[in-house]
C-alpha positions in Angstrom: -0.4 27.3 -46.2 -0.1 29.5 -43.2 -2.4 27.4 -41.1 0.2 24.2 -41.9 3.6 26.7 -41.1 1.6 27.2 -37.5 1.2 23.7 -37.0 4.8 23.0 -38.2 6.5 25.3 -35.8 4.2 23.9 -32.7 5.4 20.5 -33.8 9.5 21.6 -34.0 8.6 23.3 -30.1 7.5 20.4 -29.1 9.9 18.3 -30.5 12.6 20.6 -29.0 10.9 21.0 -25.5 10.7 16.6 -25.4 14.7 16.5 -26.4 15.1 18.6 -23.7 13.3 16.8 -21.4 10.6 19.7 -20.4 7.0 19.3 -20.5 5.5 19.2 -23.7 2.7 21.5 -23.0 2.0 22.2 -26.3 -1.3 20.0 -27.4 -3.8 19.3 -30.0 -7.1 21.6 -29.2 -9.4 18.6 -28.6 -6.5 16.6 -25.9 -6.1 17.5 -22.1 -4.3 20.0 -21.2 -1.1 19.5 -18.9 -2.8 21.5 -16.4 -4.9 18.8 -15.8 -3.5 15.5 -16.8 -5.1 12.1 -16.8 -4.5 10.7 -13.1 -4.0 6.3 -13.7 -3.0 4.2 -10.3 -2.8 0.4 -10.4 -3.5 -1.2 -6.7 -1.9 -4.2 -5.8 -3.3 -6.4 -3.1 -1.1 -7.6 0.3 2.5 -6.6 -1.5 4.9 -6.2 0.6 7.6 -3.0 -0.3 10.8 -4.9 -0.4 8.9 -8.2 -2.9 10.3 -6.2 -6.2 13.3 -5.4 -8.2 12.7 -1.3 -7.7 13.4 -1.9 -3.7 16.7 -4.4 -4.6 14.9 -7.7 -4.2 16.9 -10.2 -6.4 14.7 -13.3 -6.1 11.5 -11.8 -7.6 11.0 -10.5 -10.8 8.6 -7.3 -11.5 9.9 -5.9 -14.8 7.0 -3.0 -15.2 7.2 -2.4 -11.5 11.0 -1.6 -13.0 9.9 -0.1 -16.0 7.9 2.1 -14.0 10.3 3.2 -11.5 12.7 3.9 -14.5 10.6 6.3 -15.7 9.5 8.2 -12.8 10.4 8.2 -8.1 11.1 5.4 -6.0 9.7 6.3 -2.9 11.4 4.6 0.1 9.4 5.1 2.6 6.0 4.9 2.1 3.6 3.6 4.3 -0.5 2.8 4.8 -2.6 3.7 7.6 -3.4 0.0 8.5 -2.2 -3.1 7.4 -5.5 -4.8 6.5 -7.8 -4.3 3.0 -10.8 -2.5 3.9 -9.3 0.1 6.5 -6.2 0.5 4.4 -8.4 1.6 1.3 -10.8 3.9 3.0 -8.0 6.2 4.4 -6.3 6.5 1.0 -9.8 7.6 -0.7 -10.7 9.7 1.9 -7.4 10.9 3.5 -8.4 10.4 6.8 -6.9 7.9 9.3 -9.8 4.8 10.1 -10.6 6.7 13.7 -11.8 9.5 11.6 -13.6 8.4 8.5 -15.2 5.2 10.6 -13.2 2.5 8.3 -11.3 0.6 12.0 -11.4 -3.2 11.6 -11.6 -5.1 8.0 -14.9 -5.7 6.5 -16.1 -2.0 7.7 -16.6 1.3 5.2 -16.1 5.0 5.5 -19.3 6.7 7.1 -21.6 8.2 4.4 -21.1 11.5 5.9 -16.8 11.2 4.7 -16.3 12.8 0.9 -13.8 10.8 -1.5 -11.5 11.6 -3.9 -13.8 10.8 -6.8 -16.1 13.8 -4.9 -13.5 16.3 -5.3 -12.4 15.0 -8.3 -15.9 15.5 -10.3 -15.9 19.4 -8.9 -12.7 19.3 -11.0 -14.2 18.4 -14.4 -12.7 15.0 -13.9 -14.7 11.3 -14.9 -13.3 8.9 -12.4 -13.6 4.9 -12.7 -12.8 1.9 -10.8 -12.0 -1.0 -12.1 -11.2 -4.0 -10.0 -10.6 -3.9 -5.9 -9.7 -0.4 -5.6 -12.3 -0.2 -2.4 -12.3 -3.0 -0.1 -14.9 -4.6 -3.0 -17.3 -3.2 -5.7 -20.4 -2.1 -3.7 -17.8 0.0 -1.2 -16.4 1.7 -4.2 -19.8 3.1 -5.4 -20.1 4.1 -1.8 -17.1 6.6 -2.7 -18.8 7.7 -5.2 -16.7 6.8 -8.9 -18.2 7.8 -12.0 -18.1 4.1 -13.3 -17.6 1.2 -11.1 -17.0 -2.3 -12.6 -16.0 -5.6 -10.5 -13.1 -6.8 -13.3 -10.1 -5.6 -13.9 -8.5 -7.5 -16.8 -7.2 -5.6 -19.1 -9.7 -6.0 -21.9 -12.3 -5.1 -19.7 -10.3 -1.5 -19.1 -9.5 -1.4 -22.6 -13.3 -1.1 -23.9 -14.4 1.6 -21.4 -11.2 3.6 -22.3 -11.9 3.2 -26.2 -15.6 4.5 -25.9 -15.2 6.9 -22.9 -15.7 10.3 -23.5 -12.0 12.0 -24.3 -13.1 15.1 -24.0 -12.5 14.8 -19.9 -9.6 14.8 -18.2 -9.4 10.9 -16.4 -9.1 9.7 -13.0 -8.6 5.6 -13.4 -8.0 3.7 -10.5 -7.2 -0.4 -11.5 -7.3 -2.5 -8.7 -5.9 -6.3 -8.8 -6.5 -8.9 -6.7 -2.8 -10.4 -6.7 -1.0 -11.0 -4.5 -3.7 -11.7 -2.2 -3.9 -15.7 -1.4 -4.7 -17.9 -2.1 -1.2 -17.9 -4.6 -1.4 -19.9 -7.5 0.7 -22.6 -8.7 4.6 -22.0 -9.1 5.4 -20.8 -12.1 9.6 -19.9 -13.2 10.2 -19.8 -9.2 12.2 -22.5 -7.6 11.4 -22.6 -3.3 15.2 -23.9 -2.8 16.6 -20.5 -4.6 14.6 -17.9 -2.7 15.5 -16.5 0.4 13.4 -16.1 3.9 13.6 -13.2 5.9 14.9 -14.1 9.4 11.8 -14.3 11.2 11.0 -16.8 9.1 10.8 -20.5 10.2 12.8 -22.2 7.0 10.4 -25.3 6.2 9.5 -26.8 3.1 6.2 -26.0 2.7 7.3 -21.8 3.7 9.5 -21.9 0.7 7.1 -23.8 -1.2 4.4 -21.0 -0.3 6.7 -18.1 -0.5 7.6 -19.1 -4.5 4.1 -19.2 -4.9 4.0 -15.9 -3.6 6.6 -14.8 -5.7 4.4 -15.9 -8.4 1.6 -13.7 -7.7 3.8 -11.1 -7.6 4.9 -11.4 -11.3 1.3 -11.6 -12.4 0.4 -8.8 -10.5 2.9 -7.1 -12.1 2.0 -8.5 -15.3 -1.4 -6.9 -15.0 0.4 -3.3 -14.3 2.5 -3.7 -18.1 -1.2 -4.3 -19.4 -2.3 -1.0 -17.8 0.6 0.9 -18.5 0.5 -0.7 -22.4 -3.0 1.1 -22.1 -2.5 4.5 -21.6 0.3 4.4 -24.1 -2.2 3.7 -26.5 -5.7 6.2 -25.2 -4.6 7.8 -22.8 -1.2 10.1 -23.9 1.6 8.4 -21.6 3.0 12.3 -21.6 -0.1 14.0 -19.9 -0.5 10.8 -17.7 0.5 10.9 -13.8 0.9 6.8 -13.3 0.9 5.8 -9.7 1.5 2.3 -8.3 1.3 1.4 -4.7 -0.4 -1.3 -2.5 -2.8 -1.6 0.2 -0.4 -3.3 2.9 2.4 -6.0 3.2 1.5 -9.3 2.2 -0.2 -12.1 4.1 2.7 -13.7 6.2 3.6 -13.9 9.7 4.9 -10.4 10.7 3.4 -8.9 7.6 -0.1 -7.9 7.5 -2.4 -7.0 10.5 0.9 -6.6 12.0 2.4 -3.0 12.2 5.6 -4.3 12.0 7.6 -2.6 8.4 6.6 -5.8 6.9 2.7 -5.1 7.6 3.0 -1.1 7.3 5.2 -0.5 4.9 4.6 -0.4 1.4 5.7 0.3 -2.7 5.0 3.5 -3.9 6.4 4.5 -7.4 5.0 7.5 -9.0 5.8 9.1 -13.2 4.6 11.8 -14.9 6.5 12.6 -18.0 8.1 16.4 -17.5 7.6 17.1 -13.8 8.8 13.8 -12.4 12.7 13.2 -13.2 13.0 9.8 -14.4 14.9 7.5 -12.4 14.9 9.6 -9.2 14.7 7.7 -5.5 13.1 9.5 -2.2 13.3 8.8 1.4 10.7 11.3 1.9 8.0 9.3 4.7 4.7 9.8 3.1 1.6 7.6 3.7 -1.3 6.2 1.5 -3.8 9.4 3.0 -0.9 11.3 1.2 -2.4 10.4 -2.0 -5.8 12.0 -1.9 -4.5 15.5 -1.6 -1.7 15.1 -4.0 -4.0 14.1 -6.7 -6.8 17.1 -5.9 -3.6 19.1 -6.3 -2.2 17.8 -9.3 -5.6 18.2 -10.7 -6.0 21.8 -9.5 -8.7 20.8 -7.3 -9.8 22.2 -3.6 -8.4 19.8 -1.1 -10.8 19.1 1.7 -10.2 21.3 5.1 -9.4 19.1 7.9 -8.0 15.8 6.2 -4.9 14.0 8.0 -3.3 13.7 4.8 -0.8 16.3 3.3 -0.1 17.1 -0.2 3.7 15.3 -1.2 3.8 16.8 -5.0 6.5 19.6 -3.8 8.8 16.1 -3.7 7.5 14.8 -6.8 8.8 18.0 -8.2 12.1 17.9 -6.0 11.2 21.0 -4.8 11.9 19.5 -1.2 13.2 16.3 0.5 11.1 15.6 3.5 7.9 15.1 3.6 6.8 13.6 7.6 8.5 13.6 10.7 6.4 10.7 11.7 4.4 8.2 10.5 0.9 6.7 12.6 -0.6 3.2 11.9 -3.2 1.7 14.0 -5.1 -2.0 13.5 -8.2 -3.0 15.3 -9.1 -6.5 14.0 -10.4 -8.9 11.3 -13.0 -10.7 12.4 -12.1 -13.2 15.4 -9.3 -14.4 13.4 -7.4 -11.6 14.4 -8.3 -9.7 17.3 -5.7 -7.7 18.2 -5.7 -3.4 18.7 -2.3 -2.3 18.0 -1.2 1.2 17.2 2.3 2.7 16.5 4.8 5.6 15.8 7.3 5.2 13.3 9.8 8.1 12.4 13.4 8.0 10.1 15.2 5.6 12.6 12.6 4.2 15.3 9.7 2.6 15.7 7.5 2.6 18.9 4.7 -0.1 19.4 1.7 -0.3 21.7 -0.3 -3.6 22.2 -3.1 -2.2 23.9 -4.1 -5.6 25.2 -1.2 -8.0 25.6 -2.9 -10.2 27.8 -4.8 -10.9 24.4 -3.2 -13.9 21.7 -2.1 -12.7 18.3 -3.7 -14.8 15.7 -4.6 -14.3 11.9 -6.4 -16.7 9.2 -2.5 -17.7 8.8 -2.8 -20.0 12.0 -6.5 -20.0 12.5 -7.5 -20.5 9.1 -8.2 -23.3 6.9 -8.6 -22.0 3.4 -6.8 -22.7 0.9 -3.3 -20.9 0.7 -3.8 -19.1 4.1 -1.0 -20.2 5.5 -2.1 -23.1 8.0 -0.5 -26.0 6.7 3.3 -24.1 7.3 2.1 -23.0 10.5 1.6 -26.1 10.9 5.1 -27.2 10.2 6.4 -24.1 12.3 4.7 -25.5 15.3 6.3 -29.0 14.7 9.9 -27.3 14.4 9.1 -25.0 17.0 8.7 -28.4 19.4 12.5 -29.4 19.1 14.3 -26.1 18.1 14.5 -23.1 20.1 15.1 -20.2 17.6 11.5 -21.9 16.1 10.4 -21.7 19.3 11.0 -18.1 19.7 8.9 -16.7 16.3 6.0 -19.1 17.2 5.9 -17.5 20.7 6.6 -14.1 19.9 3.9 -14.6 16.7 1.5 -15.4 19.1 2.4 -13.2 22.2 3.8 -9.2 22.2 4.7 -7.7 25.1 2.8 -3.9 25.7 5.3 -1.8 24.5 7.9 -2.4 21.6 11.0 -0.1 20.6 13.0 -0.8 17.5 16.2 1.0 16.5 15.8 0.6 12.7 19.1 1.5 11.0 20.4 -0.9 13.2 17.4 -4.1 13.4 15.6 -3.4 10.1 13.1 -6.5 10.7 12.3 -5.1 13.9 13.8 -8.5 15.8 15.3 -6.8 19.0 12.9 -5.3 21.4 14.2 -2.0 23.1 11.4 -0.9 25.1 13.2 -2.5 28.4 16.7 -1.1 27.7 17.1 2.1 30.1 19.6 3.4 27.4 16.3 3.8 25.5 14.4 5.4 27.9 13.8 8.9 26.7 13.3 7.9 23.6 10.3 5.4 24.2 9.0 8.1 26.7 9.0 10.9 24.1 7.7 8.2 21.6 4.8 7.3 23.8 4.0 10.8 25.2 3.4 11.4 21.1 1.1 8.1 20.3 -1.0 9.1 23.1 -1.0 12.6 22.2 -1.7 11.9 18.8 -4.6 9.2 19.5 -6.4 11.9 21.7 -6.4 14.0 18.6 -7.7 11.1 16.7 -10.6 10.6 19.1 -9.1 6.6 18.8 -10.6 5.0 21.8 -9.0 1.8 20.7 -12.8 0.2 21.3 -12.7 -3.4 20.2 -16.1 -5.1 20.2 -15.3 -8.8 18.9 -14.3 -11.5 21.4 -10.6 -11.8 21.6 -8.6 -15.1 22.2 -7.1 -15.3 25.8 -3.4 -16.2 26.2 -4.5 -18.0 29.4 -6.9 -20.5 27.2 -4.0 -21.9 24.7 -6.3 -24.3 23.1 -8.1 -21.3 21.8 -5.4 -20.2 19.5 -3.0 -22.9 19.2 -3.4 -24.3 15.7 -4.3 -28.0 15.8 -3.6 -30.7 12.7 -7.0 -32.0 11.5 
């Protein structure tokens, strides 16, 4: 009898401590305790920050990515290291920039010598899986070292390891999809007429036609993120869960990825856990992906690596403070030949300085050098066509295809980055100080901005210039 008064007055705490909105710390002996909750993140693939209804986008419908942000921070201003998969991944994992963990052009990995979060992790009494593309693919993420490693991430597939797993450990579940990522599947609930392009967009049929399918992959990516968050409600404890979405970069469009424009760089990033994040809350704290490897050893009272780039962020998850970074560093190398083009930038609250280390080189991606399905060639195509007859096509084909070597951007006033500043003199200080920093910062690095693929010359034009077969 005593023993079942105990257990009554822990439930009425609880009870009271959840009306109030507090953590419920109070636990059965054999769960986790809130010390040490179970750590879940869902990866999307090339989803670009402003493609869902927690960022205002009207035309796209991501009800968990809602549900989600309902219950936990918006964060504003989140960005990756690079905006392609494979570099883009490694930083996050390791919290290091690609200069520094060896991770510079896509389809490259972390040196062997470079510890991961699972690493740190484990020392924490944590089991850590990966399910899906959470590395740049399945052999890379037993490279970082996860306790279980499994090429699928469907939703039954998560569902058995998570009813036979051993509960007795605290978590660390990274689910990685493969959406958006072309090639986009066939339109479903989207109509292309309905949608709208962003400006440095050539408006063609076959762009709105892609960017609907787009729009599709976005809903089943987020889809897959209701199946995962249905999950933990069910083995996990959604009240001793931290639940992180984010993606690796922007998605696959001209502008976007392998660019470090905001559409290439800048990313979603929504982040609950029940009793220490305030549901509903937005920040414009400037955090980055390499942010997340030392936020999580923290939240899991772990030892965060001496010596990373990134920096801790769960004082703003608590609201304990608004800022986070002053500045914010990207860098690209290339993707094979079909995108050979160094780039690195500087990007703090209002501008954004770019350097193109070789402008003499042509900017190309698979989008106009590919031939795939759903890479983007065939409205290229029709971009070229337009761009024969109309000047404002004109312009984004040319300025797709050549940068100048320095860009400036005012972005409170030119939020898609369309009016270069660099040669303004009323911007002068500002692109010096901005420069003076990139350089200083790339010394740091030890970023030689080495490049060792052949690049495509603007002064051979048939080398680049898409042609119809």
């Amino acid at each position: 009898m005593k023993l079942v008064r105990v257990l009554g007055l822990l439930a009425l705490i609880e009870q009271i401590f959840v009306v109030e909105g507090l953590t419920p710390w109070l636990m059965a002996a054999d769960s986790i305790t809130a010390a040490r909750p179970h750590i879940v993140v869902f990866l999307s693939d090339d989803h670009g920050q402003l493609d869902s209804t927690p960022y205002a986008a009207t035309d796209v419908r991501t009800p968990n990515m809602q549900r989600l942000a309902e219950a936990g921070m918006v964060f504003t201003h989140a960005f990756t290291a690079s905006p392609s998969c494979a570099p883009s991944r490694a930083a996050m994992l390791t919290g290091l920039m690609p200069a520094r963990n060896g991770a510079e052009a896509n389809h490259t990995f972390k040196r062997d010598d470079v510890p991961s979060l699972p690493d740190v992790l484990r020392k924490a009494g944590y089991q850590t899986a990966a399910f899906g593309k959470v590395a740049h693919h399945v052999r890379d993420a037993a490279r970082h070292g996860f306790d279980v490693v499994d090429s699928r991430h469907q939703a039954a597939v998560v569902e058995k390891f998570l009813r036979e797993r051993d509960a007795s450990r605290p978590l660390c579940l990274f689910v990685g999809t493969h959406e958006p990522h072309v090639p986009w599947p066939d339109l479903e609930g989207y109509d292309p007429s309905a949608i709208r392009l962003p400006p440095n967009h050539v408006d063609t049929p076959n762009t709105r036609e892609q960017r609907a399918r787009y729009y599709t992959d976005v809903t089943k990516a987020d889809t897959q993120l209701g199946e995962i968050l249905d999950l933990v409600d069910r083995y996990l404890d959604r009240r001793h869960t931290l639940i992180l979405y984010t993606s690796d970069h922007g998605a696959q469009w001209p502008f976007g990825k392998w660019n470090l424009y905001d559409a290439g760089i800048r990313v979603p990033l929504i982040v609950a856990w029940p009793g220490v994040i305030r549901p509903g809350t937005r920040s414009a704290a400037m955090v980055q992906l390499i942010d997340i490897l030392p936020t999580l050893i923290e939240v899991a009272g772990g030892q965060v690596p001496p010596g990373i780039d990134g920096r801790s962020f769960l004082a703003v998850l608590r609201e304990e403070r608004p800022t986070h970074r002053e500045e914010i560093f990207t860098t690209h190398n290339n993707d094979g030949r079909m995108n050979v083009y160094p780039i690195r930038s500087i990007r703090t609250a209002r501008f954004k300085y770019i350097l193109n280390l070789h402008p003499e080189w042509a900017h190309t991606t698979h989008i106009d050098q590919g031939r795939g399905s759903g890479d983007g060639w065939r409205y290229f195509l029709e971009w070229v066509d337009y761009a024969r007859r109309e000047p404002a096509a004109a312009a984004i084909v040319r300025r797709y295809n050549e940068r100048p070597d320095e860009e400036l951007y005012d972005l409170e006033q030119d939020p898609y980055e369309l009016h270069n500043l660099a040669g303004d003199p009323a911007y002068a200080a500002i692109l010096r100080k901005l420069r003076d920093r990139l350089s200083q910062w790339r010394k740091e690095q030890g970023d030689t901005g080495e490049v060792t693929v052949e690049p495509r010359l603007l002064a051979n034009p048939e080398d680049y210039r898409p042609r119809a077969p």
